[in-house]
C-alpha positions in Angstrom: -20.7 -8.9 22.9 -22.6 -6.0 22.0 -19.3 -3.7 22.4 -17.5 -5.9 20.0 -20.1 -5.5 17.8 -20.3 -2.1 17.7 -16.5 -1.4 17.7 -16.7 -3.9 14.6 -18.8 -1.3 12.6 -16.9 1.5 13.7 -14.1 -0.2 12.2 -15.8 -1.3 8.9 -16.8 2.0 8.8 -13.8 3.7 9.7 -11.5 1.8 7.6 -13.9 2.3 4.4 -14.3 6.1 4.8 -10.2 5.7 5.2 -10.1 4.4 1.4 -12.7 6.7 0.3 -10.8 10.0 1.6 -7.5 9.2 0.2 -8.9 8.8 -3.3 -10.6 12.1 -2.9 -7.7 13.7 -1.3 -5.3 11.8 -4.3 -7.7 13.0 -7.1 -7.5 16.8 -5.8 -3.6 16.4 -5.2 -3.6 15.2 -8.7 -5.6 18.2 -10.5 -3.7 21.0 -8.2 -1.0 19.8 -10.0 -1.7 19.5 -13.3 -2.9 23.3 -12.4 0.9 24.3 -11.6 1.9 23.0 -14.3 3.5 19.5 -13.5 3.9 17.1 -16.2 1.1 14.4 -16.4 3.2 11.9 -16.2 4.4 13.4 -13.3 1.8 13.7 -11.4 0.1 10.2 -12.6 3.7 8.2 -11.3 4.0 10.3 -7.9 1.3 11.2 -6.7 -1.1 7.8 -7.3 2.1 6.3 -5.8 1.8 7.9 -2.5 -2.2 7.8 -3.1 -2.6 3.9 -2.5 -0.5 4.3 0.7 -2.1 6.9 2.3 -3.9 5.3 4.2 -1.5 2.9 5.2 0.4 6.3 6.0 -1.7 8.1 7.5 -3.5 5.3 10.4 0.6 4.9 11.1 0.9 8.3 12.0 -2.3 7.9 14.1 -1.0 4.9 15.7 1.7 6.4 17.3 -0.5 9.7 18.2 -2.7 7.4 20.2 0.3 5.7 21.8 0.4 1.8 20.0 3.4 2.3 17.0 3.3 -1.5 17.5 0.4 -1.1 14.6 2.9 0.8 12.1 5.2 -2.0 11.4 2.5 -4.6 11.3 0.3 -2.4 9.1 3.0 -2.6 6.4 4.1 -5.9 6.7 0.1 -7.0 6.4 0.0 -4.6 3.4 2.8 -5.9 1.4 1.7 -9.5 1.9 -1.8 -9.1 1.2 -0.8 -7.1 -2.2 1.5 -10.3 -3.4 -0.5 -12.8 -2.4 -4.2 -11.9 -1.8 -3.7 -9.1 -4.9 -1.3 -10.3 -7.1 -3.3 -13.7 -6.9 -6.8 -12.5 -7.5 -5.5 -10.2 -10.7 -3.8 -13.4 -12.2 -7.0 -15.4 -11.7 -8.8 -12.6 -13.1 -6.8 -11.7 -16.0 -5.7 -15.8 -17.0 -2.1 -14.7 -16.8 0.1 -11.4 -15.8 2.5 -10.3 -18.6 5.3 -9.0 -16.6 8.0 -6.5 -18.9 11.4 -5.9 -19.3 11.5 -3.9 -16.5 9.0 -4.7 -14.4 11.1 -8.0 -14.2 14.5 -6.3 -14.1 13.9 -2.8 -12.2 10.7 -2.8 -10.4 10.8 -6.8 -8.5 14.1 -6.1 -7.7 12.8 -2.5 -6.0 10.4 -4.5 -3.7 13.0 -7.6 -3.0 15.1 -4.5 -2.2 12.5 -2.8 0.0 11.8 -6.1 1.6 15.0 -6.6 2.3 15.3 -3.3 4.3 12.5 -3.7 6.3 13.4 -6.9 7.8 17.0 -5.7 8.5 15.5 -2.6 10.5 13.4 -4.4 12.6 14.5 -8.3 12.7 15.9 -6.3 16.4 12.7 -5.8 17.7 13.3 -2.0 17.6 12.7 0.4 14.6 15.3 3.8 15.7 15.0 7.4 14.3 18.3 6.6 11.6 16.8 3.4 10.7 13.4 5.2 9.5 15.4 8.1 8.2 17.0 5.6 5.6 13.6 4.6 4.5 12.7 8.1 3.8 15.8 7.9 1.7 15.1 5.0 -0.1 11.1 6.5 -0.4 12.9 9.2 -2.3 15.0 7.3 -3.9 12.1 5.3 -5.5 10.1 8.6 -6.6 12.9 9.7 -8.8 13.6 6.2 -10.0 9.7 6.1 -10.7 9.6 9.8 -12.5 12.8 8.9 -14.4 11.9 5.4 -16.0 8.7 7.1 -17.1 10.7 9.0 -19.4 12.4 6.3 -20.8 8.8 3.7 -20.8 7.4 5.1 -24.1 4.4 3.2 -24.2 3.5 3.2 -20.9 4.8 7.1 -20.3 1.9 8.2 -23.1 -0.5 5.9 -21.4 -0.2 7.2 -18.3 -0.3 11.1 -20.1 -3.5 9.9 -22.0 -5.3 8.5 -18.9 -4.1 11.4 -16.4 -5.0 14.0 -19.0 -8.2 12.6 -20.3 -9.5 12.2 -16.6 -9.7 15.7 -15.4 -9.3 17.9 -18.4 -7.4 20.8 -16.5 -6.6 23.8 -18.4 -3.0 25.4 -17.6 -4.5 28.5 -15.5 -7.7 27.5 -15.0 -8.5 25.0 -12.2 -12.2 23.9 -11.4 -13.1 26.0 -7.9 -14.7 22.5 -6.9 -11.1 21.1 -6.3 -10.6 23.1 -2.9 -13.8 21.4 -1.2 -13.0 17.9 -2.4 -9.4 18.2 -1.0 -11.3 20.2 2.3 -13.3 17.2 2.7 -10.5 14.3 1.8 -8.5 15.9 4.6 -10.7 15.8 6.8 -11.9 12.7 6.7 -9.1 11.3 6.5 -8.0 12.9 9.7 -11.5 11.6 11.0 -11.3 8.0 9.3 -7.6 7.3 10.5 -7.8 7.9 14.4 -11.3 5.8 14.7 -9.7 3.4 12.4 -6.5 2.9 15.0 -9.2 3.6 18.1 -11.3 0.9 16.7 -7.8 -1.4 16.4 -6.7 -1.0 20.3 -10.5 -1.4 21.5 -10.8 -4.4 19.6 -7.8 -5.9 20.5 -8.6 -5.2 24.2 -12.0 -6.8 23.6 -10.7 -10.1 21.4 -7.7 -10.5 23.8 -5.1 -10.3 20.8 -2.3 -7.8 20.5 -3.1 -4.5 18.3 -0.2 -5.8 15.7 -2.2 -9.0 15.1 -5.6 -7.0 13.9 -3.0 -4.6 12.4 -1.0 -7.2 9.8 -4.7 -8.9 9.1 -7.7 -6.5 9.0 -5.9 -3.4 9.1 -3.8 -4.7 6.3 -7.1 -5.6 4.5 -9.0 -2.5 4.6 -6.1 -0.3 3.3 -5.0 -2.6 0.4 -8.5 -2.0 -1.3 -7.5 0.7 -3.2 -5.1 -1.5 -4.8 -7.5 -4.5 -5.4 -9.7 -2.9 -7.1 -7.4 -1.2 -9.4 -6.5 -4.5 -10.3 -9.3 -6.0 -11.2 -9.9 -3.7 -12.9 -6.7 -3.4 -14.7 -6.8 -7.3 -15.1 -10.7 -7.3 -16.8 -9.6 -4.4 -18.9 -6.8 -6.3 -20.2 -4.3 -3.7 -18.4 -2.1 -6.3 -17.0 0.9 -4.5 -16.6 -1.1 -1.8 -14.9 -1.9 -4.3 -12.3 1.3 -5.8 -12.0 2.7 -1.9 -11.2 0.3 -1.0 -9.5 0.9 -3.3 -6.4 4.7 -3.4 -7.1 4.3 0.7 -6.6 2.6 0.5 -3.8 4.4 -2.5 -1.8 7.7 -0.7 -2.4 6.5 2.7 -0.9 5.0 1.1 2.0 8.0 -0.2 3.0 9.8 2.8 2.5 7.5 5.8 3.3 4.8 4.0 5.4 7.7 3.1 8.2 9.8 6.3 7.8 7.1 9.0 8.3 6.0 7.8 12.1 9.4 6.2 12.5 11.0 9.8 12.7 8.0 10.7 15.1 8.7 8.0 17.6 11.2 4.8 17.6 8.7 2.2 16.4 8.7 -1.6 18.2 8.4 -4.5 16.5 6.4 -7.2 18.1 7.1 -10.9 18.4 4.7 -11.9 16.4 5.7 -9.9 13.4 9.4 -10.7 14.0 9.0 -14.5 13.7 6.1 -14.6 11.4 5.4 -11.4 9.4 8.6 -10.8 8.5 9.6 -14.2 7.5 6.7 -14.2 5.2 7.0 -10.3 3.6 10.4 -11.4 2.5 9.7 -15.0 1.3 6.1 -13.3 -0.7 8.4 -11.1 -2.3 11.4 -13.6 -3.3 8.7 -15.6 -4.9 7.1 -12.9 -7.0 10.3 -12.3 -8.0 11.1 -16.2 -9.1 7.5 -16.7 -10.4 7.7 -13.5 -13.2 11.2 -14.4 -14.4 9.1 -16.4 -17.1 7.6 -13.3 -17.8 4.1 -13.9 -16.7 2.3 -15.1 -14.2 -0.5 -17.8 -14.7 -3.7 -18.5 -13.4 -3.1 -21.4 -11.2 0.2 -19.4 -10.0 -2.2 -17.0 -9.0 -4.8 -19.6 -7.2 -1.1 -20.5 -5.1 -0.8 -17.1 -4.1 -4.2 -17.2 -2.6 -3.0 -20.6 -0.7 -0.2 -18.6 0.2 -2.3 -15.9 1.9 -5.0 -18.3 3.0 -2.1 -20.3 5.0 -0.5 -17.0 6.5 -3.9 -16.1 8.1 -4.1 -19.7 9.7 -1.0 -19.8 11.3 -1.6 -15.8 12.0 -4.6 -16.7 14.4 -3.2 -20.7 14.9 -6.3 -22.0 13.1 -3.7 -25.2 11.9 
């Protein structure tokens, strides 16, 4: 009792400093760059794209290191569904109702039913190869130019995201503040730190509950590394930044599937547990076909958003067979 205790705070812990260190590692990336010389827009589509998954990204890469990939595939598949329905559904409360545009509804839904879509044909096998995460990678790059290009063409939301990106750090062409190098010093490295107690905490845990690593990966795991994106969005939602929110955990659902899968995918072939073939799959797929149906009215409501949340509340209890 008192071990799973204590490897329950190491976890907490670990999972929190995980968070934490990608946003400082993400807001040093982003000033570096604005230092070169990258357009703001640039740098405020890419890089807070691959921000939110990092540490979805980075405890994958760590999983395999430590010898349990089982936790990569059910570390995205957790992800995407807690985004759609746990997210998703707590912004729509939040905010009454999502406004979902043009091409949120006509480029960016079809992205993730896209992404979705891939995952499940990878591993629907049991068995995630080295090609099969190389065309991830390629659909992870795919999406980044797809996601710097529409930019350009987004008037609105390209001068927002100049305005926001530009008004937060201030950074002079040729001048760059000399406290940027220890903040990215110190995001690395705890990320580094964060990530392996994170997946250590994961197998210990799983040993001490009796449950397979992939089961604590797709719920608590999942959790933990979808906070950057929950609080973005309620954020975004009290603000009145609803298509912020909306983007936001579109963004980061599609580069999970992509990136999150192909990085320790080309390390080691990645298997997909039984669990996560019969019911996280299933369910990734199904969360995103209904996103998809529910914003073709253009918004989502409040009480579409409390079904979400039944949604998510009914995936944990089969998850753990509660009911």
């Amino acid at each position: 009792m008192v071990q799973l205790f204590l490897w329950g705070v190491v976890f907490l812990v670990a999972v929190l400093a995980l968070v934490k260190s990608a946003d400082l590692f993400t807001e040093g990336a982003e000033e570096v760059g604005l230092y070169l010389g990258m357009p703001a827009y640039v740098v405020g589509v890419t890089i807070v794209a691959i921000g939110t998954s990092l540490p979805e990204l980075v405890s994958s890469v760590f999983a395999v290191a430590e010898g349990s990939p089982e936790i990569v595939i059910g570390n995205v598949v957790g992800s995407n569904i807690t985004n759609i329905f746990l997210v998703l559904g707590i912004a729509a409360i939040l905010g009454r109702r999502l406004e979902a545009t043009y091409e949120i509804i006509h480029v960016d839904l079809p992205m993730l039913v896209a992404s979705a879509s891939l995952v499940v044909f990878v591993a629907f096998d049991g068995i995630i190869t080295r090609p099969e995460a190389a065309l991830c990678g390629t659909g992870a790059i795919v999406y980044l130019l797809y996601a710097v290009s529409i930019s350009r063409t987004r008037g609105r939301t390209h001068d927002e995201i100049e305005e926001s990106v530009e008004e937060e750090f201030r950074v002079e062409k040729g001048r760059l503040d000399p406290r940027v190098w220890p903040k990215l010093l110190l995001g690395a490295l705890l990320l580094y730190f964060a990530a392996e107690y994170t997946v250590r905490s994961v197998i210990e845990l799983g040993a001490l509950l009796d449950v397979g690593t992939e089961i604590i990966a797709i719920s608590a795991v999942a959790l933990g590394t979808s906070l950057p994106e929950l609080t973005v969005s309620i954020m975004a939602s009290r603000r009145g930044n609803l298509e912020i929110a909306i983007g936001n955990v579109l963004g980061s659902s599609v580069f999970n599937g992509f990136a999150v899968i192909a990085v320790p995918g080309l390390l080691a072939t990645l298997p997909v547990p039984a669990t996560v073939v019969s019911l996280g799959l299933p369910v990734m797929l199904g969360a995103s076909l209904l996103y998809f149906f529910m914003a073709q009215d253009k918004e989502i409501t409040r009480w579409e958003g409390w079904l979400l949340i039944i949604f998510y509340v009914a995936f944990m209890g089969k998850l753990f067979d509660l009911f």
